[in-house]
N, C-alpha and C positions, 0 to 999 in steps of 0.2 A: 462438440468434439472433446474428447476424454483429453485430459493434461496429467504427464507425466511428471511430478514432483520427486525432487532429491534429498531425501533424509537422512542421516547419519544412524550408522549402525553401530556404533559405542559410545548413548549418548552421554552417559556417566561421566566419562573422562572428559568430552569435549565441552559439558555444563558446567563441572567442576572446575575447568579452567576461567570460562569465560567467567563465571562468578569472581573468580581472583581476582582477573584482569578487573573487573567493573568496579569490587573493592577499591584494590588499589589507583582508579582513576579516579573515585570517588572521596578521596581523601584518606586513602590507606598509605599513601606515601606524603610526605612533606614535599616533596622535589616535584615542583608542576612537570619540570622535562618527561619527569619519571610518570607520573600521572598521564601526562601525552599521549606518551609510547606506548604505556598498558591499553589505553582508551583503542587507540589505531589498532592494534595488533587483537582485542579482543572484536572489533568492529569488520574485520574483515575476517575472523575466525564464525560469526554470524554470517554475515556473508555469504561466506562458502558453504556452509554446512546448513542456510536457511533456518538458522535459530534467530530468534532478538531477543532483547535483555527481560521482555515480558515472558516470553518463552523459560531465559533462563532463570526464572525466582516462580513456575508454574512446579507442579508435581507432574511425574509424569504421566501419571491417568487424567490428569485435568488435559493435560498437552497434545494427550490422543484421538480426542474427538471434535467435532467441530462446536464452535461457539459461534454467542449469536450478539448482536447489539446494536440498539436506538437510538436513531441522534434526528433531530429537526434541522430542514433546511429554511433558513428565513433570507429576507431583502429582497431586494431585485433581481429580475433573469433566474429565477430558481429552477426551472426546470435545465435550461445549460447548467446550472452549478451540478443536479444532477446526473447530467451527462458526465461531468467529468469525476464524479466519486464512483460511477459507475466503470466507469473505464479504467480508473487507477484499481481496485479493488476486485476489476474481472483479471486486472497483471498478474494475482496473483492467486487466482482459482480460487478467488471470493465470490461470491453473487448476492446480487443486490436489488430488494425489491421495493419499490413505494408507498405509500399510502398515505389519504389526504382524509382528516378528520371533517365530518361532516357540518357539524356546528361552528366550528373555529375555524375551518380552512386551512389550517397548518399541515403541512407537508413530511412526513417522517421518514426517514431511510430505513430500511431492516435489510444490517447484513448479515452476510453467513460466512465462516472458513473458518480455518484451523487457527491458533492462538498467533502465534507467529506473524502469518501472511496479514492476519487484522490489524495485525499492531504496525506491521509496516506499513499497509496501505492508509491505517491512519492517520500515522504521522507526516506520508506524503499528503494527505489528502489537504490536511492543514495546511501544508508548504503552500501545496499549488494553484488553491481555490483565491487566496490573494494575489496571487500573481497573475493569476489568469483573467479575473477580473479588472485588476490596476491595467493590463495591457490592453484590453479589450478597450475599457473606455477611453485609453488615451488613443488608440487606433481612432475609435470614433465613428461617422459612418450611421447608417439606414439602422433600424431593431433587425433586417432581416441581415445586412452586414453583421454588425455584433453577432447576432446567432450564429453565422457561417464563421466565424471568426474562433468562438468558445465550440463550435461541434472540431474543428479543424485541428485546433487545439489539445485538445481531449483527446481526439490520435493519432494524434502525433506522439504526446506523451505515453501515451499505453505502449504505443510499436517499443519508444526509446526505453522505456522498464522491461520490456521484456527483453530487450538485445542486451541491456546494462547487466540484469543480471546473470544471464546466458552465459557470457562471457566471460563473468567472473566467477562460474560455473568450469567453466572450459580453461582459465588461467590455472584452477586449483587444483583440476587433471594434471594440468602438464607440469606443476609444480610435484606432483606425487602428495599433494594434500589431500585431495580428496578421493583417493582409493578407497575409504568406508564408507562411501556413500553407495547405495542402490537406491534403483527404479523405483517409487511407490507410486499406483495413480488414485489420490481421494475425492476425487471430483464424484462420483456413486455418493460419497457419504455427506458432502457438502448439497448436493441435488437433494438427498434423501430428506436432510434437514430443513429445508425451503418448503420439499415436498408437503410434511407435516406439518409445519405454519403454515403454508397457504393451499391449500388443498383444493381450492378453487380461483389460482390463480390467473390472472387473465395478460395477453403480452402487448404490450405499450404499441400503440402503431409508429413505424420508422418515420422519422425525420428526415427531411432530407434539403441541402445547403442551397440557394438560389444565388447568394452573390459570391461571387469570383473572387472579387479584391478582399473579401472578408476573408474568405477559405487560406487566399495564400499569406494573409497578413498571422492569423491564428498559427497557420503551418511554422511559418519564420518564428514566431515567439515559442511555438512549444520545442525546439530545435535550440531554444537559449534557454530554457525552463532546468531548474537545477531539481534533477531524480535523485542524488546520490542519497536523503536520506539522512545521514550518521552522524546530527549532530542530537543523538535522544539521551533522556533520564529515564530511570524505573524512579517512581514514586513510593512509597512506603504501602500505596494497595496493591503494586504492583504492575498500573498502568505505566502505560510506555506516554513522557512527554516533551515536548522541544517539536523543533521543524527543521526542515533540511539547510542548512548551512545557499 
């Protein structure tokens, strides 16, 4: 199903700020208060206008097509770990394929999306794959519990990223902020790009939870699981890094 994304249509003005704000929260002012405020007020200027700080030190031809990038999943339960980078990074009309080295067995992720939506679902990804874990095993419980527990988890968190930022989608309406935003849908060009890497893609068979107490113990933690995200750095290559507060 096609996803309607919200872009800002002056992005000049809105980058140009947020770069101030990031400046100045990055040690442009002496005054942490002052540093604070900048930080908040350019974090929710992201936010609303779905830019992030990788977004804003990208050009804008870099920013307009989808990107792609490799990370290895290792340890225990890898394939739940995957479920849940999958699901953070479908929140934001990312898509995310596998692959398992045949010599070495190592397990790869390749995602796809626009600069932005990556850098966010990155930085959750980070957040929540420890957390998700650390609660898993202190639940405790059968491997097919933990598994019911980490699938349960995983969406619960996806639904809550999407209602989170919906809504602070739907705040920035009513504030009169986001009147420059229009409708764009780039799900076509995110597909197209997947398309072209795997060309002979083949789809995962569903999974599906057996135990009860696991499903609703995962449900309860992802319902405490902290989305918000906003406490990141741009780095000097321009990667986005930090984890969600």
């Amino acid at each position: 199903m096609a996803r309607a994304w919200l872009v800002p249509v002056d992005d000049d003005k809105t980058l140009a700020l947020i770069r101030t704000l990031l400046a100045i929260a990055d040690g442009g002012s002496p005054y942490p208060e002052e540093q604070a405020r900048a930080r908040e007020r350019a974090e929710r200027l992201m936010l609303r206008h779905s830019i992030d700080a990788a977004t804003a030190v990208m050009s804008e031809e870099a920013a307009s097509e989808p990107v792609t990038a490799a990370f290895p999943v290792e340890g225990s339960y890898v394939v739940d770990q995957i479920g849940l980078v999958a699901a953070v990074y479908d929140a934001f009309g990312c898509r995310t394929v596998r692959s398992r080295h045949r010599a070495t067995g190592v397990v790869t992720v390749h995602a796809y999306g626009f600069a932005h939506d990556m850098a966010l679902a990155s930085t959750l990804t980070d957040a929540l794959l420890p957390q998700m874990l650390l609660e898993m095993h202190a639940h405790g419980g059968s491997v097919s519990a933990k598994k019911a527990f980490a699938m349960s988890f995983s969406a619960t968190v996806a639904r809550r990223l999407r209602e989170f930022y919906a809504d602070a989608l739907v705040e920035a309406e009513a504030e009169g902020t986001g009147s420059g935003l229009v409708l764009a849908d780039r799900d076509a060009r995110v597909e197209g790009a997947v398309a072209r890497a795997h060309p002979n893609l083949r789809s995962a068979r569903p999974r599906a939870a057996t135990d009860l107490g696991g499903w609703v113990a995962g449900e309860s933690a992802g319902r405490r699981a902290d989305i918000t995200g906003l406490d990141r750095k741009v780095g000097p290559d321009g990667l986005v890094r930090g984890i969600a507060r």
